[in-house]
C-alpha atoms as a printed R data frame, in Angstrom:
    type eleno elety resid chain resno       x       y       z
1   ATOM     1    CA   UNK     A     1  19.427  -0.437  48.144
2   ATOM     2    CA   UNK     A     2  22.760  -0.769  47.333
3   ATOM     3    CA   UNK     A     3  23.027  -4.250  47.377
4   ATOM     4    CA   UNK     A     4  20.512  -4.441  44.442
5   ATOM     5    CA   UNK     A     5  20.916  -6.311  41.491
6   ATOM     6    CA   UNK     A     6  19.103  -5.635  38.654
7   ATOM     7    CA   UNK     A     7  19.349  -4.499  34.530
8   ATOM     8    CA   UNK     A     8  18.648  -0.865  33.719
9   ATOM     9    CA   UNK     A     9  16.520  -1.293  30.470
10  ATOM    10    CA   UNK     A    10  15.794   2.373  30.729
11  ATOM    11    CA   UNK     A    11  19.235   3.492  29.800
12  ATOM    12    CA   UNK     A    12  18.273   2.208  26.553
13  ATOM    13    CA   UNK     A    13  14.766   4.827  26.354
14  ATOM    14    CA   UNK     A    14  16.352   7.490  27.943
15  ATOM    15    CA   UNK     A    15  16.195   9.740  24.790
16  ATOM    16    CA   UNK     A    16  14.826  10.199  21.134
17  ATOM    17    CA   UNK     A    17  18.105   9.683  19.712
18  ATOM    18    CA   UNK     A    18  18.881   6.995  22.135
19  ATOM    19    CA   UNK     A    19  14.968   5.082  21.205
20  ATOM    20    CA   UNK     A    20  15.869   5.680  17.278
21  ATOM    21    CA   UNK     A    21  19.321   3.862  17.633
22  ATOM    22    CA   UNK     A    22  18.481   1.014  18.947
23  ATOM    23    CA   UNK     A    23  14.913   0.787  17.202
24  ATOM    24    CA   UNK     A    24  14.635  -2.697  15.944
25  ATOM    25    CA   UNK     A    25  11.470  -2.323  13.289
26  ATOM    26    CA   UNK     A    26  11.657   0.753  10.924
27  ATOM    27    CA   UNK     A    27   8.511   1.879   8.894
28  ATOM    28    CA   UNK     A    28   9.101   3.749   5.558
29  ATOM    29    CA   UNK     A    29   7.008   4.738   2.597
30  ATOM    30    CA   UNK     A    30   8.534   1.930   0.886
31  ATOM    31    CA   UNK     A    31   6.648  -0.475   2.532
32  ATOM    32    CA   UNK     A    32   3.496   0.170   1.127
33  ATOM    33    CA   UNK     A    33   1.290  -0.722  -1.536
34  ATOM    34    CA   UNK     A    34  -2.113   1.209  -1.862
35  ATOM    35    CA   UNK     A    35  -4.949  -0.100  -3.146
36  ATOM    36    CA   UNK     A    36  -6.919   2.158  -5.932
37  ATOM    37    CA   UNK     A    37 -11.076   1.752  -6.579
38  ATOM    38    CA   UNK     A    38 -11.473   2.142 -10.476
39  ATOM    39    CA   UNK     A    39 -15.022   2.598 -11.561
40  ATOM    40    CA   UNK     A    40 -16.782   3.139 -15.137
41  ATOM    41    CA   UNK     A    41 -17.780   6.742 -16.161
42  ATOM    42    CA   UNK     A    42 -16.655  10.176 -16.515
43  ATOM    43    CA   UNK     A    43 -15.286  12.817 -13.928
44  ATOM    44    CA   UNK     A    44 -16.122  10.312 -11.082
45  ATOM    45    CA   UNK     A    45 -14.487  10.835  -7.585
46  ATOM    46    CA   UNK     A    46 -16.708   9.004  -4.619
47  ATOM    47    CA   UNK     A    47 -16.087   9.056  -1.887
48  ATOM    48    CA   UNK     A    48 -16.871   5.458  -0.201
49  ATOM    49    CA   UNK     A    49 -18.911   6.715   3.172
50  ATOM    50    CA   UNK     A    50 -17.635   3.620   5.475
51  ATOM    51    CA   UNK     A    51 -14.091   4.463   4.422
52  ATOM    52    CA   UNK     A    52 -13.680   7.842   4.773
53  ATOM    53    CA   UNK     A    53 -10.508   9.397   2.655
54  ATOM    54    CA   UNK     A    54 -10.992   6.518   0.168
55  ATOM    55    CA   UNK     A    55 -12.399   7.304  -3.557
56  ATOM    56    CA   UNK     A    56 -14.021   5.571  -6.140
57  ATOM    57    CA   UNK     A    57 -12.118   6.689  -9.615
58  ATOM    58    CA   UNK     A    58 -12.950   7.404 -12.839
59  ATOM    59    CA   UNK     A    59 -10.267   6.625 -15.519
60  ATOM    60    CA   UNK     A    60 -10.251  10.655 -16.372
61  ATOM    61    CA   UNK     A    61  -9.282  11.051 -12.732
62  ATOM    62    CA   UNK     A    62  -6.713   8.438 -11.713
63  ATOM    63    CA   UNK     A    63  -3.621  10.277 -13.262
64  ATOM    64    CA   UNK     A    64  -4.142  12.648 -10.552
65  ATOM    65    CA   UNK     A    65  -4.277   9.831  -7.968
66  ATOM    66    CA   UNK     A    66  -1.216   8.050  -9.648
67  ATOM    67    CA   UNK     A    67   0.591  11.140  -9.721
68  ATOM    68    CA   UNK     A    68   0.049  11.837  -5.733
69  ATOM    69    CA   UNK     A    69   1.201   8.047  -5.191
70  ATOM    70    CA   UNK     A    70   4.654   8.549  -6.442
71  ATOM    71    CA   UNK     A    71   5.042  12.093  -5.197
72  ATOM    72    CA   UNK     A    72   4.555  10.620  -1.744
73  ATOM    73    CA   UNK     A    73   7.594   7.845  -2.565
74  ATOM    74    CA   UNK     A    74   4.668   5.039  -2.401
75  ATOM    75    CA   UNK     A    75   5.998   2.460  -5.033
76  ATOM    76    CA   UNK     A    76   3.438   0.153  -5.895
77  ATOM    77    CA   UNK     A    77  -0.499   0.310  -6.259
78  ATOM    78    CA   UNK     A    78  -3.394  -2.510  -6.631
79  ATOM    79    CA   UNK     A    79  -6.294  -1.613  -8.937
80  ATOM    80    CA   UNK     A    80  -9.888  -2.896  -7.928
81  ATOM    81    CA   UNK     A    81 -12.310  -2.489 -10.597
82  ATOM    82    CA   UNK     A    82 -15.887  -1.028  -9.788
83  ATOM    83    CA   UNK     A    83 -17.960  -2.320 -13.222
84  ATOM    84    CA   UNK     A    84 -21.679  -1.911 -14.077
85  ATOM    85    CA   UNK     A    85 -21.539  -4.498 -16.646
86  ATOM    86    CA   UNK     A    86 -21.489  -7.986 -14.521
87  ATOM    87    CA   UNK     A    87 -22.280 -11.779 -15.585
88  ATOM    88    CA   UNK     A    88 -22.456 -15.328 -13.749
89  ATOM    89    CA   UNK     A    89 -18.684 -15.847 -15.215
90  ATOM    90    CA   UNK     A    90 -17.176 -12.393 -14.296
91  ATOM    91    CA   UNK     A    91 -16.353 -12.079 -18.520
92  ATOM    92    CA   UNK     A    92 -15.094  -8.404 -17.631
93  ATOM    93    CA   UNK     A    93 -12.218  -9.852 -15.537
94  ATOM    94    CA   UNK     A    94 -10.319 -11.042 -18.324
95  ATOM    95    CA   UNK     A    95 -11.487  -8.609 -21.290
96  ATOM    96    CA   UNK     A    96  -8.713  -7.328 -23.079
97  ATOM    97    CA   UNK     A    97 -10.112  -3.463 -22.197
98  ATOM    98    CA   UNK     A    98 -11.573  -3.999 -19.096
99  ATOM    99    CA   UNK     A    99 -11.364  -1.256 -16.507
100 ATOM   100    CA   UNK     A   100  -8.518  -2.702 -14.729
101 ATOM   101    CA   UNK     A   101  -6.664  -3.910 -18.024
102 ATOM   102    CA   UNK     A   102  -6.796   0.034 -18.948
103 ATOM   103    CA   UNK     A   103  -5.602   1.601 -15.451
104 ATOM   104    CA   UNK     A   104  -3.092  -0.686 -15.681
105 ATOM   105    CA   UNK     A   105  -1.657   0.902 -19.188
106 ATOM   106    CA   UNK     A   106  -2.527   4.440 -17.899
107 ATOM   107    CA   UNK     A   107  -0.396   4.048 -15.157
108 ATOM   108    CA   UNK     A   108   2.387   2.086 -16.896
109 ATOM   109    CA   UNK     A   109   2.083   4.935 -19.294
110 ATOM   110    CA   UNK     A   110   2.407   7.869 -17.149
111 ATOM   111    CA   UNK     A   111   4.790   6.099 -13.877
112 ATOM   112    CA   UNK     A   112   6.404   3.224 -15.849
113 ATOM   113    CA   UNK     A   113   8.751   2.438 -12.431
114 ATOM   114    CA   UNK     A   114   5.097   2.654  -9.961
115 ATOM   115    CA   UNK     A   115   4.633  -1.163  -9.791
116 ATOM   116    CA   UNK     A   116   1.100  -2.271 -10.553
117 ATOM   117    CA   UNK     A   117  -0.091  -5.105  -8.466
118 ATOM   118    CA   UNK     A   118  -3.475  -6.902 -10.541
119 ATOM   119    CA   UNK     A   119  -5.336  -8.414  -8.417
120 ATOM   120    CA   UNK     A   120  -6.567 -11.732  -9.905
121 ATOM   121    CA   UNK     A   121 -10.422 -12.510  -9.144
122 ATOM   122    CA   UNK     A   122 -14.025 -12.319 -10.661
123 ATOM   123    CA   UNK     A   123 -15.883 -11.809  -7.460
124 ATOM   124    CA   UNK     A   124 -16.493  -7.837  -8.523
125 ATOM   125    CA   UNK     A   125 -17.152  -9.027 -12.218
126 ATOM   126    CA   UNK     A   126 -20.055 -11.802 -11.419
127 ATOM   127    CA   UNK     A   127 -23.800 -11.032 -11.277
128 ATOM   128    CA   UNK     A   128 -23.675 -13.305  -8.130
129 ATOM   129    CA   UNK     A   129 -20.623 -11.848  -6.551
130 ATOM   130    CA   UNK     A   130 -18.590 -15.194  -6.013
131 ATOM   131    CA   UNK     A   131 -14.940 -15.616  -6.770
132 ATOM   132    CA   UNK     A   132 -15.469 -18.326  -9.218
133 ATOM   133    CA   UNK     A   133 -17.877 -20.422 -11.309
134 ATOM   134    CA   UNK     A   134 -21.109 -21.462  -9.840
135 ATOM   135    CA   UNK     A   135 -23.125 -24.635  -9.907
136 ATOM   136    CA   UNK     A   136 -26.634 -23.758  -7.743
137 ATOM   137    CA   UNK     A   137 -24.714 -22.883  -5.082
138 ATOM   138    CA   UNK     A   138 -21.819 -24.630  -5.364
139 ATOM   139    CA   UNK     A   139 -18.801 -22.575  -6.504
140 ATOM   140    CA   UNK     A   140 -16.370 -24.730  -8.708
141 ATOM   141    CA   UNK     A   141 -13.335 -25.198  -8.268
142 ATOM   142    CA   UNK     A   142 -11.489 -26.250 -11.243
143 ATOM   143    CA   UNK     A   143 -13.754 -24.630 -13.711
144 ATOM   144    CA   UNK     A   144 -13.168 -21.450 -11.831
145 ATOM   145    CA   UNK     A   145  -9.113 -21.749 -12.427
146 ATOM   146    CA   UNK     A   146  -9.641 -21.717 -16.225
147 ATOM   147    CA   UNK     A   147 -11.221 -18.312 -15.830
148 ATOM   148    CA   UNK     A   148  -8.450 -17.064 -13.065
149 ATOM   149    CA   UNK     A   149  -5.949 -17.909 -15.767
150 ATOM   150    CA   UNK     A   150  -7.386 -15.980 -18.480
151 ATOM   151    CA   UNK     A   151  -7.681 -13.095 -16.225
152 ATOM   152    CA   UNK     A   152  -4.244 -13.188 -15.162
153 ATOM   153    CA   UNK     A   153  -3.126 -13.332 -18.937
154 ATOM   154    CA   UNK     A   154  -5.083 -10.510 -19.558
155 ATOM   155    CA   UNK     A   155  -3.395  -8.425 -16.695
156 ATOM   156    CA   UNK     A   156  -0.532  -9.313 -17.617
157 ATOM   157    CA   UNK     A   157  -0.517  -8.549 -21.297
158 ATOM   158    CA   UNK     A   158  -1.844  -4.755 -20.156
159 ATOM   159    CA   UNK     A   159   1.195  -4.223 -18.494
160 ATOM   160    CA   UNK     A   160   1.023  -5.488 -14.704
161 ATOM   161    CA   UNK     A   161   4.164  -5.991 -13.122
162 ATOM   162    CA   UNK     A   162   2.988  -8.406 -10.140
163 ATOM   163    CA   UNK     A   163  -0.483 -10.388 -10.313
164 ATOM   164    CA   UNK     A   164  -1.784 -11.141  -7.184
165 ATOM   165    CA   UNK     A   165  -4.706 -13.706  -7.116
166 ATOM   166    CA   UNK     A   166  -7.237 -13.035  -4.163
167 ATOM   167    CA   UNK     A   167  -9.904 -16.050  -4.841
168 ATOM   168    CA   UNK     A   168  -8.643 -18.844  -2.457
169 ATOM   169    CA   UNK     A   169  -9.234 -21.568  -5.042
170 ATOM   170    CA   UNK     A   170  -7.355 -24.471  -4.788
171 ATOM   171    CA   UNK     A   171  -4.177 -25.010  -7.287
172 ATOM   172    CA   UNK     A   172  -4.983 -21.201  -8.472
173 ATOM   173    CA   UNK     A   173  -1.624 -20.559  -8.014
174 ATOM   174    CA   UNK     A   174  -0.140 -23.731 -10.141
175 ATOM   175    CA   UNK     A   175  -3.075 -22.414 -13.051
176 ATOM   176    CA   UNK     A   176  -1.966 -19.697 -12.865
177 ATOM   177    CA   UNK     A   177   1.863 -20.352 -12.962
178 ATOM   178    CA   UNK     A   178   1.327 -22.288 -16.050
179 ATOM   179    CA   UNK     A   179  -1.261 -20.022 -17.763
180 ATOM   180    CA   UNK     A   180   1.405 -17.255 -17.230
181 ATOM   181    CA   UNK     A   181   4.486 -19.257 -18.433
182 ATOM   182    CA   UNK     A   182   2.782 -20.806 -21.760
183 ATOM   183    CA   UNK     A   183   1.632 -16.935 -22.551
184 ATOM   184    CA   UNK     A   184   5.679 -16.039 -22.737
185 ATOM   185    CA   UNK     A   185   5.324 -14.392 -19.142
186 ATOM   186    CA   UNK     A   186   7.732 -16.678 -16.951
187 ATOM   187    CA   UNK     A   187   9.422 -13.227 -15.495
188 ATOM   188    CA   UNK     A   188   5.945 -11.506 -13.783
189 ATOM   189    CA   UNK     A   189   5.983 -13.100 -10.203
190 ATOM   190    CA   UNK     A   190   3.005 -13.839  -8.470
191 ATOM   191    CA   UNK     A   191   1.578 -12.370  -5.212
192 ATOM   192    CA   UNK     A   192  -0.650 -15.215  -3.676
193 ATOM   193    CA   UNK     A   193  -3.400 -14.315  -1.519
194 ATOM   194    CA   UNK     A   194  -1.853 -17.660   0.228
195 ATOM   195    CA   UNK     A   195  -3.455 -17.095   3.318
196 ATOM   196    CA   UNK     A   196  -7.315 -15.481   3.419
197 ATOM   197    CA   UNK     A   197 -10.049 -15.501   5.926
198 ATOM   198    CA   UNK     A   198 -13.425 -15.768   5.943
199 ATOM   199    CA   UNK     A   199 -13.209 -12.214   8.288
200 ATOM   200    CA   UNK     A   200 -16.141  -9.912   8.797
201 ATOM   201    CA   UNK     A   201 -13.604  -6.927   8.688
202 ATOM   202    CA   UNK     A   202 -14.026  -7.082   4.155
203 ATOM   203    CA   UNK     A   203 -17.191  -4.884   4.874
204 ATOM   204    CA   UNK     A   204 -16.516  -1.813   3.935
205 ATOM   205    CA   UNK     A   205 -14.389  -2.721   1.113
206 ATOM   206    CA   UNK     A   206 -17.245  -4.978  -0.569
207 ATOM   207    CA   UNK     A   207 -19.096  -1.965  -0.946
208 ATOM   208    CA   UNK     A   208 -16.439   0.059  -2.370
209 ATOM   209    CA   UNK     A   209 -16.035  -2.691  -5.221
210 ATOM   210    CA   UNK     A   210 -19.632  -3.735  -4.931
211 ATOM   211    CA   UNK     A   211 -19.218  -7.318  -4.912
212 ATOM   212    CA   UNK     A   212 -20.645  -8.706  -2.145
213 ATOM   213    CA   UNK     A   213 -22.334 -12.426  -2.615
214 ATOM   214    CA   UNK     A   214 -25.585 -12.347  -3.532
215 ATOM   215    CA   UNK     A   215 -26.378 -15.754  -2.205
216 ATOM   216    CA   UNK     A   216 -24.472 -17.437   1.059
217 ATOM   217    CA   UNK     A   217 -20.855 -16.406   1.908
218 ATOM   218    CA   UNK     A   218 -17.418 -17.356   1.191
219 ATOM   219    CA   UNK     A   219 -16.800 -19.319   4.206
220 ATOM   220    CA   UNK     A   220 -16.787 -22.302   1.454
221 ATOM   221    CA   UNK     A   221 -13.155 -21.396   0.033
222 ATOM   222    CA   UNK     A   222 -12.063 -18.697   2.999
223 ATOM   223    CA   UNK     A   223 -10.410 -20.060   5.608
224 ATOM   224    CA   UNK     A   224 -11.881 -20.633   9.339
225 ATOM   225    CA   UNK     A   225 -10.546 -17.454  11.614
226 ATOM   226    CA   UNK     A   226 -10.423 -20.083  14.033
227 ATOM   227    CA   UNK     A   227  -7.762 -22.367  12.727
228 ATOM   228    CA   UNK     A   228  -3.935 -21.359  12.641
229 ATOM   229    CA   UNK     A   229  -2.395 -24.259  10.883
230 ATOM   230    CA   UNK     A   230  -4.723 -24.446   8.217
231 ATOM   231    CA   UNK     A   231  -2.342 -21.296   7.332
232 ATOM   232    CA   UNK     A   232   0.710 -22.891   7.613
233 ATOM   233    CA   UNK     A   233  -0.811 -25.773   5.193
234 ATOM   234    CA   UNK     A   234  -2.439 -22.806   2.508
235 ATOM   235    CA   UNK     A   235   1.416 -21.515   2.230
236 ATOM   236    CA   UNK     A   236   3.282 -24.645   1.992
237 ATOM   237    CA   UNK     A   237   1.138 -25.119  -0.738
238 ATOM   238    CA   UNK     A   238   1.046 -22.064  -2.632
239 ATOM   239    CA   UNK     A   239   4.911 -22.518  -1.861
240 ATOM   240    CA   UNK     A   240   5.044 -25.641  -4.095
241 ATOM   241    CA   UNK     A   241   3.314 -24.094  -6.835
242 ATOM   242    CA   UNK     A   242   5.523 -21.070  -7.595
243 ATOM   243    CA   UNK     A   243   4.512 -18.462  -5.018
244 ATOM   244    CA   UNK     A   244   6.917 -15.526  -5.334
245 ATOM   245    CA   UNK     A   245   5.089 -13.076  -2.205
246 ATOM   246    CA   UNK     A   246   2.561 -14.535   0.181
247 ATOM   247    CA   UNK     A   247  -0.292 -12.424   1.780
248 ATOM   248    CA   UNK     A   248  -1.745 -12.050   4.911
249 ATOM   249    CA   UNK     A   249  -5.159 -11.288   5.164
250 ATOM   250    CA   UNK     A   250  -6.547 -10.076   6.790
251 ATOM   251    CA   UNK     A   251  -3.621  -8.274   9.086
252 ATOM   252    CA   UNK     A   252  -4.370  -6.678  12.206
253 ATOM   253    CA   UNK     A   253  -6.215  -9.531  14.001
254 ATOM   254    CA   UNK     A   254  -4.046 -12.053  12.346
255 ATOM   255    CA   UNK     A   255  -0.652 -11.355  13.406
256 ATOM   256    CA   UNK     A   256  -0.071 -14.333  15.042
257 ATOM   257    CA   UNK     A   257  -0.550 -16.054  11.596
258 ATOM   258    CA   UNK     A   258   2.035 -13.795  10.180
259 ATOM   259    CA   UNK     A   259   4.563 -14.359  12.322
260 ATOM   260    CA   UNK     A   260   3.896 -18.430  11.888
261 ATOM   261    CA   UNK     A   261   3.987 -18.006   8.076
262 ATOM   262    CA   UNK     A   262   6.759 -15.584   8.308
263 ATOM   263    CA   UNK     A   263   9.099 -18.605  10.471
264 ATOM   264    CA   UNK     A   264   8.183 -20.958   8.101
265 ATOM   265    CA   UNK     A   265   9.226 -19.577   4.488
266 ATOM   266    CA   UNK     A   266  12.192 -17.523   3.077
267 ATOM   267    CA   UNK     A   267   9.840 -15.554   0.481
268 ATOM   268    CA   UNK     A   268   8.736 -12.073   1.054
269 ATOM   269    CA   UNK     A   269   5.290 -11.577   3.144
270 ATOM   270    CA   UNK     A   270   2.813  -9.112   2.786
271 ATOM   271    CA   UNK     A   271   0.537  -8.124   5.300
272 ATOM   272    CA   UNK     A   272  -3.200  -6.979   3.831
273 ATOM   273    CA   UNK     A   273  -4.766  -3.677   6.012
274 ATOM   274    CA   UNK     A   274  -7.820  -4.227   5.443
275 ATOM   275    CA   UNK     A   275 -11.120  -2.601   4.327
276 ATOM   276    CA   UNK     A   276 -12.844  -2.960   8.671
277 ATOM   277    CA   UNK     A   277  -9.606  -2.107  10.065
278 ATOM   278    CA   UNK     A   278  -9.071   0.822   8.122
279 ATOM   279    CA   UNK     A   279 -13.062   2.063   8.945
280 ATOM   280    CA   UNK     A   280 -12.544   1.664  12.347
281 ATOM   281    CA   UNK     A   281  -9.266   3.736  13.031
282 ATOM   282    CA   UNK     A   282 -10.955   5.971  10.901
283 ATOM   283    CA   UNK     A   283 -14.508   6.210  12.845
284 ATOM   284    CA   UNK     A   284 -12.852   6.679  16.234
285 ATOM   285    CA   UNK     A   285 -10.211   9.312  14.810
286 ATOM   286    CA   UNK     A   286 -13.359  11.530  13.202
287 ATOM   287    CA   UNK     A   287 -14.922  10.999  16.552
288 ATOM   288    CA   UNK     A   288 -11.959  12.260  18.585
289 ATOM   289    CA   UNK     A   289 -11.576   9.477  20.365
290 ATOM   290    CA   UNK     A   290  -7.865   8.188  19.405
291 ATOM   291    CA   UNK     A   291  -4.679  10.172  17.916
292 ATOM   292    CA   UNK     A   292  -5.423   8.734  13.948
293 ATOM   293    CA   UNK     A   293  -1.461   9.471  13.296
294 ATOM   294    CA   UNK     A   294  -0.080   7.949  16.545
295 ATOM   295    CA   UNK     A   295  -2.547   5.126  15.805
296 ATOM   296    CA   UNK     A   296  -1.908   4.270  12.354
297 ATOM   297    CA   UNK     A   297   2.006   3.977  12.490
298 ATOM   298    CA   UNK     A   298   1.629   2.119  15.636
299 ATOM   299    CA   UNK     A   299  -0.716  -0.263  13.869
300 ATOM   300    CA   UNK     A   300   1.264  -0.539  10.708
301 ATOM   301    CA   UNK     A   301   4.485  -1.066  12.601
302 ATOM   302    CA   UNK     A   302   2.563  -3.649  14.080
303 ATOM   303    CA   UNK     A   303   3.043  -5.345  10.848
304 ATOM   304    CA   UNK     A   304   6.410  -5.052  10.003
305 ATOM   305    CA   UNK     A   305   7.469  -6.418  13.549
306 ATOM   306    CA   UNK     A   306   5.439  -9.092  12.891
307 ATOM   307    CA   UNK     A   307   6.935  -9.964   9.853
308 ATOM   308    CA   UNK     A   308   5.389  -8.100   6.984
309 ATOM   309    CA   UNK     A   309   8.026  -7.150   4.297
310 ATOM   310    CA   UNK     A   310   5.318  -5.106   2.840
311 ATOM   311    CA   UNK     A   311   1.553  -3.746   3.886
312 ATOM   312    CA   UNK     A   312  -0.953  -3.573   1.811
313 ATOM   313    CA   UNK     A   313  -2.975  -0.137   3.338
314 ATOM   314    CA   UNK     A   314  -5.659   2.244   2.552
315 ATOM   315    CA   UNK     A   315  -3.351   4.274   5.618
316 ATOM   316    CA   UNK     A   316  -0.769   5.015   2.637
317 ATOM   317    CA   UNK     A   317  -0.997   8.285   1.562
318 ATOM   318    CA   UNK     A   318  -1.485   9.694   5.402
319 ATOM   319    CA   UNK     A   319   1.159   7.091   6.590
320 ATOM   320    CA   UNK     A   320   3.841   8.311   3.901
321 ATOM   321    CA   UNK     A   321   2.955  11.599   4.525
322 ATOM   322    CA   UNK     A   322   3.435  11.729   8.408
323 ATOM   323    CA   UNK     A   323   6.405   9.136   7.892
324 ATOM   324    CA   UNK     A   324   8.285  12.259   5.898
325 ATOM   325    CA   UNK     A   325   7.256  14.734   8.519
326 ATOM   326    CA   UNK     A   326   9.100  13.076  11.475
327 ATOM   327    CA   UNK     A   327  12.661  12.597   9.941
């Protein structure tokens, strides 16, 4: 034995102090962005049953939600809007008092440094739960842009800091750009949805926001989980049109992609935990089957080290929480 040659990685674990030192990703509340369900009515708080910890709320009730968000150091929040009211153009999208138009000015109101992420889409606004303009079946493409635009406008006039189109559209972010520019808003950046897959893991969060199609799927303008440069091509583009963040979504079975995307551009990339992964951490931790805390950092570091600059996670609130305990 003691002619053996070899490197002693271990000296390197041998301790807490030691393992924090020389820790190469580090996970903070700063990371995240949490996403918020807004719905019509009065003293509303539901609970969404396939996402456990995750509420539908009322306008009445999301100061108290906002309020929790920045107490926990979590800087930024997306709105989703949960509407009764829908048509085959998604006309609530882009009203000037729409539900998301008004959380937006509550919360710029109450937390005017908590950044408010819109995200830009009509899929939870349309009577057939598309993300654009239909034609039988067809959903249009260009038509649909004139509508993103509007909606952005609209966010953006309410007070949104970021606005983050979701609807995987072709040129929605150059529309968009423009639509945003000619309205005298050439400062609010843009968080492109660059990269989006058709995934099965959007379950849960389709029926938070109730818009899931009511005729085929969105396989048409998704991407193919299959197909890897198709992602690289999707960011170049959104690249050339005046992307300031790109998103990965969605994250945990996608990481690969992120890392390619992340090589390949200089911007900042944001990794989407979605509506499935979050249900499933969640089902298994209620069940006893996994430690939910060890889990969920391990997951969302996960992210980072694959090259998220941000996550976008329904894990927030716990995460920020459990983050704080530990130091």
């Amino acid at each position: 034995m003691n002619n053996l040659n070899f490197r002693r990685h271990r000296r390197l674990r041998s301790t807490a102090g030691m393992r924090a030192m020389v820790r190469e990703t580090q996970l903070q509340a700063t990371d995240f962005i949490y996403p918020i369900f807004v719905i019509e009515g009065e003293n509303v708080k539901n609970e969404i049953p396939s996402m456990p910890g995750i509420y539908q709320h009322s306008m009445d009730n999301l100061a108290e939600e906002l309020d929790e968000v920045v107490r926990l150091g979590i800087p930024s929040v997306i709105f989703f809007g949960v509407v009764t009211e829908k048509d085959a153009v998604g006309s609530g999208a882009y009203h000037d008092h729409g539900i998301i138009q008004e959380a937006i000015r509550l919360s710029k109101e109450r937390h005017p440094d908590l950044l408010v992420v819109a995200d830009t889409c009509l899929c939870e606004y349309t009577d057939h739960g598309h993300c654009g303009v239909i034609e039988g079946e067809r959903v249009l493409n260009d038509p649909s842009l004139e509508l993103l635009v509007k909606t952005a406008v609209s966010q953006a006039n309410a007070g949104a800091d970021i606005i983050a189109p979701s609807n995987m559209m072709d040129g929605f972010v150059a529309a968009i750009r423009l639509g945003l520019d000619e309205a005298g808003f050439e400062e609010t950046p843009i968080m492109s949805y660059a990269v989006k897959y058709a995934s099965a893991y959007y379950g849960p969060f389709r029926d938070a926001a109730d818009s899931t199609p009511q005729f085929g799927d969105r396989k048409a303008y998704q991407m193919d989980p299959a197909n890897r440069m198709e992602a690289l091509r999707e960011a170049e583009s959104d690249i050339a049109e005046g992307a300031d963040f790109l998103i990965v979504k969605p994250a945990l079975s996608y990481l690969d992609i992120l890392r390619d995307v992340k090589n390949n551009t200089l911007l900042p990339m944001v990794a989407y935990n979605v509506s499935g992964e979050y249900a499933m951490v969640k089902a298994a931790a209620l069940n006893g089957w996994v430690d939910e805390q060890r889990i969920v950092l391990e997951t969302l570091t996960s992210m980072k080290r694959a090259g998220a600059d941000l996550i976008m996670t329904y894990h927030a609130k716990d995460a920020a929480r459990w983050l704080e305990e530990t130091k």
